[in-house]
TIDRENPA-646961 format. One line per field, with one value per residue: residue number from 0; x, y, z of N, C-alpha, C in turn. Coordinates in nm, 3 decimals. Layout:
pos (NUM/...)
n.px (X/...)
n.py (Y/...)
n.pz (Z/...)
ca.px (X/...)
ca.py (Y/...)
ca.pz (Z/...)
c.px (X/...)
c.py (Y/...)
c.pz (Z/...)
END
This chain:
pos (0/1/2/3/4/5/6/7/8/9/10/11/12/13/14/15/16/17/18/19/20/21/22/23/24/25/26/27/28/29/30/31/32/33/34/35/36/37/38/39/40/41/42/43/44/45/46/47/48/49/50/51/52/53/54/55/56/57/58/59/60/61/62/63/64/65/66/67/68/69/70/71/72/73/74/75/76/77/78/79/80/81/82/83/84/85/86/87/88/89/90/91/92/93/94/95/96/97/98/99/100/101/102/103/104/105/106/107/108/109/110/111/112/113/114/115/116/117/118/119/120/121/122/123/124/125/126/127/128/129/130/131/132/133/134/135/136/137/138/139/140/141/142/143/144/145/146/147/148/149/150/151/152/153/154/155/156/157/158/159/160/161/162/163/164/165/166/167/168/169/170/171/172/173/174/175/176/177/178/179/180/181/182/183/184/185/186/187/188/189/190/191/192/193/194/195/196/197/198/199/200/201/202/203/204/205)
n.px (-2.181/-2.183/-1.865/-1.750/-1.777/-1.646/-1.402/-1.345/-1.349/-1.147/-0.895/-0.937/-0.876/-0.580/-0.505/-0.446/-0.176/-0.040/0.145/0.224/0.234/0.462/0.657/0.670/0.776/1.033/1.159/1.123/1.309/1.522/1.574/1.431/1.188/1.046/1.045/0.889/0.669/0.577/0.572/0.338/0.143/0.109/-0.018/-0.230/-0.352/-0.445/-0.640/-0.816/-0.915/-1.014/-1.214/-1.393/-1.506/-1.586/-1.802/-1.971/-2.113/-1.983/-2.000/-2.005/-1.777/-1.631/-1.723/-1.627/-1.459/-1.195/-1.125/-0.911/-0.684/-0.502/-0.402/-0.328/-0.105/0.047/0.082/0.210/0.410/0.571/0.592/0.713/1.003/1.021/1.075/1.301/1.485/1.480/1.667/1.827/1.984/1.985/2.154/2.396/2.404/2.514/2.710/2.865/2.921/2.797/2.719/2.572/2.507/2.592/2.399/2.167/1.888/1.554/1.395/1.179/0.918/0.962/0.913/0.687/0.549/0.577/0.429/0.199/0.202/0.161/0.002/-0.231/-0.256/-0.272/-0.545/-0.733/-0.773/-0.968/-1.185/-1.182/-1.287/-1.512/-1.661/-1.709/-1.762/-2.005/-2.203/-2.129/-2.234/-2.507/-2.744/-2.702/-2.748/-2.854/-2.842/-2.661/-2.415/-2.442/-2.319/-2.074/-1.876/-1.822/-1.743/-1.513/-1.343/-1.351/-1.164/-0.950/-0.849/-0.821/-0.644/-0.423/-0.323/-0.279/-0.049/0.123/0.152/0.244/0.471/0.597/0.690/0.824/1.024/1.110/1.192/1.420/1.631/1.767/2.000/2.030/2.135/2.114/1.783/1.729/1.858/1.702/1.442/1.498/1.517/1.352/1.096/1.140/1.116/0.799/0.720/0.775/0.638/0.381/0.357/0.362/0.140/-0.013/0.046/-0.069/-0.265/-0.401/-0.309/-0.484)
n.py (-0.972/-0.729/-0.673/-0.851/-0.793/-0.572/-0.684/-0.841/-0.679/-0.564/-0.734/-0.750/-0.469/-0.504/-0.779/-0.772/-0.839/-0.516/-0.206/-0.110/-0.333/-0.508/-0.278/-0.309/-0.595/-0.496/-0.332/-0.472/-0.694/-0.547/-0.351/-0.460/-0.617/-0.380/-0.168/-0.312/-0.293/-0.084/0.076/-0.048/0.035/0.274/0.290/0.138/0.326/0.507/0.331/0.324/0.577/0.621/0.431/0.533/0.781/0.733/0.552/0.790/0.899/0.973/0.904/0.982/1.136/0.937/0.983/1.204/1.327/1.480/1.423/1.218/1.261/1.427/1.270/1.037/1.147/1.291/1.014/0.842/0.960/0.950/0.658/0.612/0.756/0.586/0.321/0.404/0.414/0.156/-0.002/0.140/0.030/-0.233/-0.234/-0.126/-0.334/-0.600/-0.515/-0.499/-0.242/-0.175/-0.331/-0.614/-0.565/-0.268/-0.131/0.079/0.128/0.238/0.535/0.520/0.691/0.750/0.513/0.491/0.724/0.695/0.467/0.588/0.824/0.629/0.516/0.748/0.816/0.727/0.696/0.465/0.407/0.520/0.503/0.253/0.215/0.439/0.312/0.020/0.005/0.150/0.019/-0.244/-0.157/-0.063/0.125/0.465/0.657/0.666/0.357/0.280/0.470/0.345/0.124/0.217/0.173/-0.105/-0.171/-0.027/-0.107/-0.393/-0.379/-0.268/-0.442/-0.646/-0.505/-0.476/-0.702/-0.899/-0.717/-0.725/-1.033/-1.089/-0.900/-1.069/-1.278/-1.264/-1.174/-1.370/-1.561/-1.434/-1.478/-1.646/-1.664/-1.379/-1.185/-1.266/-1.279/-0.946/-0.857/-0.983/-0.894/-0.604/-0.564/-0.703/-0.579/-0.301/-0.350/-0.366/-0.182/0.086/-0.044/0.021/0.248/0.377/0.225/0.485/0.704/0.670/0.639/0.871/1.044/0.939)
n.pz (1.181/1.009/1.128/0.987/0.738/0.676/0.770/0.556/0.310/0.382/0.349/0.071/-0.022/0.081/0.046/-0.236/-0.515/-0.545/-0.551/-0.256/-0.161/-0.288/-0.210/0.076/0.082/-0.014/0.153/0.399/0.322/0.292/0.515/0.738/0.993/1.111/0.864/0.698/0.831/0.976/0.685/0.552/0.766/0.711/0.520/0.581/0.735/0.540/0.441/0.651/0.691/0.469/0.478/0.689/0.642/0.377/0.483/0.613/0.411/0.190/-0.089/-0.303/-0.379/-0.556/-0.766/-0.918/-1.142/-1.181/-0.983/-1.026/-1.224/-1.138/-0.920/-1.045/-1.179/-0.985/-0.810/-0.985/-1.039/-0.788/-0.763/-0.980/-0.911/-0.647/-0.799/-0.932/-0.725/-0.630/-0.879/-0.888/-0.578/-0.694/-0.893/-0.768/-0.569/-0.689/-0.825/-0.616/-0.506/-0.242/0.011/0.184/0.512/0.497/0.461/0.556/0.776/0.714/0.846/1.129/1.064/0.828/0.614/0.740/0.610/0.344/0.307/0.335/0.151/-0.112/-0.084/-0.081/-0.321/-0.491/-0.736/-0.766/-0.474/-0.376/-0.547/-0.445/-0.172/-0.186/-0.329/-0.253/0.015/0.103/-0.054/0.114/0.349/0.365/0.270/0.291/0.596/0.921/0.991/0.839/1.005/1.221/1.177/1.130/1.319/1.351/1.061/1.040/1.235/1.156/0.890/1.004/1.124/0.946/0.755/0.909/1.018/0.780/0.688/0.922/0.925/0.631/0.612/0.808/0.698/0.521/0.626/0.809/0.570/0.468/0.575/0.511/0.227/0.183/0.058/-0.234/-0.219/-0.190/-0.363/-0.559/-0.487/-0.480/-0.769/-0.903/-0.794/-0.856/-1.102/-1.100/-0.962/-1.154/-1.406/-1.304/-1.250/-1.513/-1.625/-1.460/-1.542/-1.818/-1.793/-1.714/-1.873/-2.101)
ca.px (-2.193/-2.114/-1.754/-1.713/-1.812/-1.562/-1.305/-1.377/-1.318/-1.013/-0.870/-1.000/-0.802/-0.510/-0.394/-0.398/-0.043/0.007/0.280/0.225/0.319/0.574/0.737/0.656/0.870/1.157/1.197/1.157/1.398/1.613/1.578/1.423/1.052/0.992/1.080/0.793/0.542/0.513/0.514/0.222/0.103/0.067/-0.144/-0.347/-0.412/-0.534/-0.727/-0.934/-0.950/-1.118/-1.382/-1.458/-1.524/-1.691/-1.913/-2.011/-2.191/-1.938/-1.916/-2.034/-1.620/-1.619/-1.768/-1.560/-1.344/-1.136/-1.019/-0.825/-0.555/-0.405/-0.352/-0.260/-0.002/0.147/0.091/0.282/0.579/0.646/0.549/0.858/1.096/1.068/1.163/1.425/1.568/1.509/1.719/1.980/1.999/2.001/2.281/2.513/2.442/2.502/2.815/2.952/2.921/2.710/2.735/2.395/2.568/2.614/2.209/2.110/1.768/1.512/1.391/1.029/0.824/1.008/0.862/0.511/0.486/0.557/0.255/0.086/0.212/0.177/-0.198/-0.331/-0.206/-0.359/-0.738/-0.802/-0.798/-1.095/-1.256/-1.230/-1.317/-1.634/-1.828/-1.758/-1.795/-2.121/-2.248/-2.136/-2.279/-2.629/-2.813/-2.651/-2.810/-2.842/-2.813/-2.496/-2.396/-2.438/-2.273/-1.944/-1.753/-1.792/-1.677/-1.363/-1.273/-1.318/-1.098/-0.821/-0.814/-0.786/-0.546/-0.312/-0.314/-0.198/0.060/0.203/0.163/0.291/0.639/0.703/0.694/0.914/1.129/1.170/1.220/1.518/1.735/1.832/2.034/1.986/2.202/2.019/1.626/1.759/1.882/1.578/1.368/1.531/1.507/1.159/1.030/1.140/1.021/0.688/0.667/0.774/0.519/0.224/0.403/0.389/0.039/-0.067/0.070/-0.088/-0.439/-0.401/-0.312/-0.605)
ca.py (-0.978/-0.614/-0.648/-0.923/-0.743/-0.488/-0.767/-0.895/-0.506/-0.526/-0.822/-0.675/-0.373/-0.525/-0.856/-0.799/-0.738/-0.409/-0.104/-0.124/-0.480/-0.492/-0.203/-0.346/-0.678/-0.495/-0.305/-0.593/-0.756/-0.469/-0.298/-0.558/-0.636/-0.316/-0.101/-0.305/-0.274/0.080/0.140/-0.072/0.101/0.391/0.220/0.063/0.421/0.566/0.251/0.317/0.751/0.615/0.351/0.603/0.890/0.705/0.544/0.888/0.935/1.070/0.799/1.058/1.113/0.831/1.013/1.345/1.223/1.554/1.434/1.117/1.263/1.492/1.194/0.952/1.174/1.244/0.875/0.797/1.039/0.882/0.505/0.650/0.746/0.475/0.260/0.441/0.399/-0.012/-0.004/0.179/-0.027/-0.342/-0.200/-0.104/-0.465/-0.639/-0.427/-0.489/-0.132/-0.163/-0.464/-0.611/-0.511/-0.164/-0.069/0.195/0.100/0.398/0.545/0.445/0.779/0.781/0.464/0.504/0.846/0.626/0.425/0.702/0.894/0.525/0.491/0.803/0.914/0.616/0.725/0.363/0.338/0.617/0.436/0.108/0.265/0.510/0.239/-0.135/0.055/0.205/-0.135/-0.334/-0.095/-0.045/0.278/0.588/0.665/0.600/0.232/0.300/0.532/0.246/0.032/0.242/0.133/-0.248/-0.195/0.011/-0.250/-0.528/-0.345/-0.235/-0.599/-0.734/-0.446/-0.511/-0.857/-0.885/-0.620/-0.847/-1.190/-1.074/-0.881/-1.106/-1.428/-1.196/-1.157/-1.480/-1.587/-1.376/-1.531/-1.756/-1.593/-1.281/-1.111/-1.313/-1.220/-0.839/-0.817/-1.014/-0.801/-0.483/-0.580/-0.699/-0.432/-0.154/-0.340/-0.350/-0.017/0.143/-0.078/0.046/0.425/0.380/0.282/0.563/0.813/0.646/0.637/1.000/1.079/0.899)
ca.pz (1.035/0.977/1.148/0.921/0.626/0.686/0.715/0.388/0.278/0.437/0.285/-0.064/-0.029/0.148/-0.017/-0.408/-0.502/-0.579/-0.514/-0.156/-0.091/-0.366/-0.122/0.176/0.074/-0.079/0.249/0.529/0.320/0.291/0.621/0.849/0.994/1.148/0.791/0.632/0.855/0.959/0.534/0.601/0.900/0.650/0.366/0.647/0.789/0.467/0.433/0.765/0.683/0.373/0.488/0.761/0.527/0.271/0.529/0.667/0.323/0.076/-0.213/-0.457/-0.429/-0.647/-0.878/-0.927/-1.232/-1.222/-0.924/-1.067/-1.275/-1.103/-0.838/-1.112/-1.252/-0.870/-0.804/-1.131/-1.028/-0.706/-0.795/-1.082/-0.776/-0.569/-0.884/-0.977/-0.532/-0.648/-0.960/-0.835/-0.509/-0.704/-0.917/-0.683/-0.488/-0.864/-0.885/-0.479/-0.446/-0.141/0.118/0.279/0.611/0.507/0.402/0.698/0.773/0.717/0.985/1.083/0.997/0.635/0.591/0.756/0.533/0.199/0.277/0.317/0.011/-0.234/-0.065/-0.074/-0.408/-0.554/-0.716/-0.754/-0.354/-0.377/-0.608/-0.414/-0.055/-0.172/-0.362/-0.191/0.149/0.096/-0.046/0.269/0.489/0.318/0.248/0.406/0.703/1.037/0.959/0.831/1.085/1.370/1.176/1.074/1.408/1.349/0.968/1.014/1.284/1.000/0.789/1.061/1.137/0.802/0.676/0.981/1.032/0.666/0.681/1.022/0.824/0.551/0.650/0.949/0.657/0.426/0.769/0.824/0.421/0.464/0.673/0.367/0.091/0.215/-0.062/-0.328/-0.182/-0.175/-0.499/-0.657/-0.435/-0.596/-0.914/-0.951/-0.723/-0.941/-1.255/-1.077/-0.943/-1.315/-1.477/-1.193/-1.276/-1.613/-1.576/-1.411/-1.609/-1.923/-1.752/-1.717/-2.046/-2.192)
c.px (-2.132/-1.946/-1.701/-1.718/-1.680/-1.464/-1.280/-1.277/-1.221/-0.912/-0.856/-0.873/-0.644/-0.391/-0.325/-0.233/-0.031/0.145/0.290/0.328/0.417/0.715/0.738/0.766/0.996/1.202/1.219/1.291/1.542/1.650/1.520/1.203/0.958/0.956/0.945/0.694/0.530/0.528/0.375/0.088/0.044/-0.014/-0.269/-0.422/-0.499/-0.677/-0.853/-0.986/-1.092/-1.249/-1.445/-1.525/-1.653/-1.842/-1.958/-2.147/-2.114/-1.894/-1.966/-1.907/-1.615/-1.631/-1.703/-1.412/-1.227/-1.056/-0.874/-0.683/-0.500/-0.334/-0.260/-0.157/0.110/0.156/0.204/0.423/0.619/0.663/0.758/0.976/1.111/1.088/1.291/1.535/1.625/1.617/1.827/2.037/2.049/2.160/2.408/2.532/2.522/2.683/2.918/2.988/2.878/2.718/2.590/2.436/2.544/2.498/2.172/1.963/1.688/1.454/1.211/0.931/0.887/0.913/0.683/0.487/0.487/0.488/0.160/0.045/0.137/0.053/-0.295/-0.308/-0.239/-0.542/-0.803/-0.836/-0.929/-1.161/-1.337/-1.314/-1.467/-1.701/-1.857/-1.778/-1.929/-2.229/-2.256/-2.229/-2.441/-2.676/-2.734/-2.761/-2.809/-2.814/-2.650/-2.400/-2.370/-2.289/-2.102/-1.814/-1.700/-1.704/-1.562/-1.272/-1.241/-1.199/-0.966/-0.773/-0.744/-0.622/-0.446/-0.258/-0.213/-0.070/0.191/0.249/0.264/0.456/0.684/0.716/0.815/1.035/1.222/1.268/1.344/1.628/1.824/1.869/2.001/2.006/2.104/1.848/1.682/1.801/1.762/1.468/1.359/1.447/1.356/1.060/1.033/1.075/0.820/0.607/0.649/0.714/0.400/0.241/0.349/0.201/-0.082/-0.058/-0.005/-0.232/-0.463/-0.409/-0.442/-0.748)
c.py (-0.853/-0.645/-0.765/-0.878/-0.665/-0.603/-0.813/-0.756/-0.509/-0.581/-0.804/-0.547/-0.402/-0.634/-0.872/-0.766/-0.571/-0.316/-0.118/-0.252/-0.518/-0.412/-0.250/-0.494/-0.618/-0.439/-0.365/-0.620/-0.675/-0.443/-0.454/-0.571/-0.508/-0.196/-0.147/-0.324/-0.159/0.117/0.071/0.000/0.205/0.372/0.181/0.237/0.486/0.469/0.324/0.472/0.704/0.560/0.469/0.693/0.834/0.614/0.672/0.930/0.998/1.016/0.887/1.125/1.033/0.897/1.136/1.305/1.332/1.547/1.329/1.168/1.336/1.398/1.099/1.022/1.217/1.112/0.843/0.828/0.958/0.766/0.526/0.626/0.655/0.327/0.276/0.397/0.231/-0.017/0.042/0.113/-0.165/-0.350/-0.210/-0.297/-0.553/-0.599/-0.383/-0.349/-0.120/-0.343/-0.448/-0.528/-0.371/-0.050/-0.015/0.140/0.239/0.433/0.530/0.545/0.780/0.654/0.461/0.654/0.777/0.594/0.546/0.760/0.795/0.488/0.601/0.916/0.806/0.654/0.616/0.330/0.394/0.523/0.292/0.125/0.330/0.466/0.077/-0.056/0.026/0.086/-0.193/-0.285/-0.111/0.123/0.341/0.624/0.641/0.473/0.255/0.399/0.452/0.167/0.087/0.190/-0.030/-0.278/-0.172/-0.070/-0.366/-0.501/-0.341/-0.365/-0.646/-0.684/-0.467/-0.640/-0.862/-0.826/-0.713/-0.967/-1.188/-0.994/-0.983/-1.271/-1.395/-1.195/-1.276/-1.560/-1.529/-1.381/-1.649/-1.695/-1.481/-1.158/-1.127/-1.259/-1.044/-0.788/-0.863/-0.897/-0.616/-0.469/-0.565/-0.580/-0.333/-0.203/-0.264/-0.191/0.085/0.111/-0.010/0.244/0.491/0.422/0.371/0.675/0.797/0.644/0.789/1.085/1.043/0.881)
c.pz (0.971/0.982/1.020/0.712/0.578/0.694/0.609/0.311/0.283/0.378/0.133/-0.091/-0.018/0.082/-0.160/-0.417/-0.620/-0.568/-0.371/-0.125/-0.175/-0.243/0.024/0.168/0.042/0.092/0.372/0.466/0.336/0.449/0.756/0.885/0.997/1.020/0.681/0.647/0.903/0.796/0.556/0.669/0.800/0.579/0.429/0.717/0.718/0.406/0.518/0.739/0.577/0.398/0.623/0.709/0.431/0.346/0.605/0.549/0.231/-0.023/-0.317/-0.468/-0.546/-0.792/-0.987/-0.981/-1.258/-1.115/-0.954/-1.144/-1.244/-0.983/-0.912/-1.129/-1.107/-0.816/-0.846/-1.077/-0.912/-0.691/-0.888/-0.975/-0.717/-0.702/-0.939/-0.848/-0.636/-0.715/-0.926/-0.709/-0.548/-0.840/-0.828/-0.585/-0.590/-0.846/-0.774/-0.491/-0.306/-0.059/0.141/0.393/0.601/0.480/0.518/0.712/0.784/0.794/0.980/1.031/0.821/0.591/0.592/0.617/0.419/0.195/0.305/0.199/-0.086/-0.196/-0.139/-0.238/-0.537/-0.579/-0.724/-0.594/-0.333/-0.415/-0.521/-0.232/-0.069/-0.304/-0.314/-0.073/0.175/0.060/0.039/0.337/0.491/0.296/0.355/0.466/0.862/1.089/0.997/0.926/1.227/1.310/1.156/1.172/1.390/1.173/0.959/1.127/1.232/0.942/0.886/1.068/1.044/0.779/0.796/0.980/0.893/0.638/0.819/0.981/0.700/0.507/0.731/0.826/0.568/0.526/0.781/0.665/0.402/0.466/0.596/0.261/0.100/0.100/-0.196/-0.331/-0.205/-0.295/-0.621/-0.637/-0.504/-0.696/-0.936/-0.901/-0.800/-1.106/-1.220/-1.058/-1.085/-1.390/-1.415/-1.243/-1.435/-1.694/-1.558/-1.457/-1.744/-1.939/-1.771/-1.816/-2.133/-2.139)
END
């Protein structure tokens, strides 16, 4: 029941679309399977730091509102950046500057560190980690203390599985109009990200 709890969690965190999986499609399609699942790999890591953490007893994080905008506003900036990569990628394709053929694929720590950076620079992931956690689990305590191995197994589960399912369908989806998916992919990607940037900088401000 626990491990299942933590799956749930996992799922929760994992499938909404956000910046993550926005980036995680532009890059399979760009680069290939492996380019958008170690970014994955990275989102799913700060996933599991968090439910570990916040089941240890530290959701009164949650609470420490001075920590949010200095994340939102580095959030914001690099959410910015990696919209600006899209836009100019989907330019130059737009504008046969750039061949599919000729797109380097990035190398796999550049990627795993983006999910890292676009997770953990996110204060909504705080938010969502150190107060559904602590809920699932029940009262901090020893309870929760038994139970922390079967939840962050829920969650690794969930948040991988997803991250596998979800590039290797983008993988395949590919293999058709490859030019076409890559340039939509661009495109929309960087709207998305610059709306999520935009956002985040605007949360901050107010």
């Amino acid at each position: 029941m626990v491990y299942f709890r933590g799956f749930l969690l996992g799922l929760g965190a994992a499938v909404p679309i956000g910046p993550v999986n926005v980036e995680i499609a532009r890059r399979t399609l760009r680069s290939g399977f492996l380019a958008g699942f170690f970014l994955g790999c990275g989102a799913v890591t700060i996933d599991v730091i968090c439910a570990i953490i916040s089941s240890l007893g530290f959701a009164m994080l949650s609470e420490q509102s001075w920590l949010f905008k200095p994340l939102q506003i580095i959030g914001g900036a690099f959410l910015a950046y990696l919209a600006f990569l899209c836009f100019r990628s989907a330019w130059r394709a737009f504008s046969r500057e750039e061949a599919v053929e000729s797109v380097p694929p990035p190398a796999i720590h550049t990627s795993y560190i983006t999910g890292l950076l676009m997770t953990g620079t996110n204060p909504y992931t705080l938010i969502f980690w150190f107060t559904a956690v602590p809920n699932a689990a029940g009262e901090i305590g020893a309870q929760t203390t038994q139970s922390l191995p079967m939840i962050c197994l829920g969650v690794f589960s969930a948040t991988i599985l997803w991250v596998i399912g979800f590039a290797g369908a983008l993988k395949w989806a590919g293999q058709w109009r490859r030019q076409l998916w890559m340039l939509a992919a661009d495109a929309f990607g960087g709207a998305m990200l610059l709306a999520f940037a935009l956002a985040a900088f605007w949360r901050a401000l107010t």
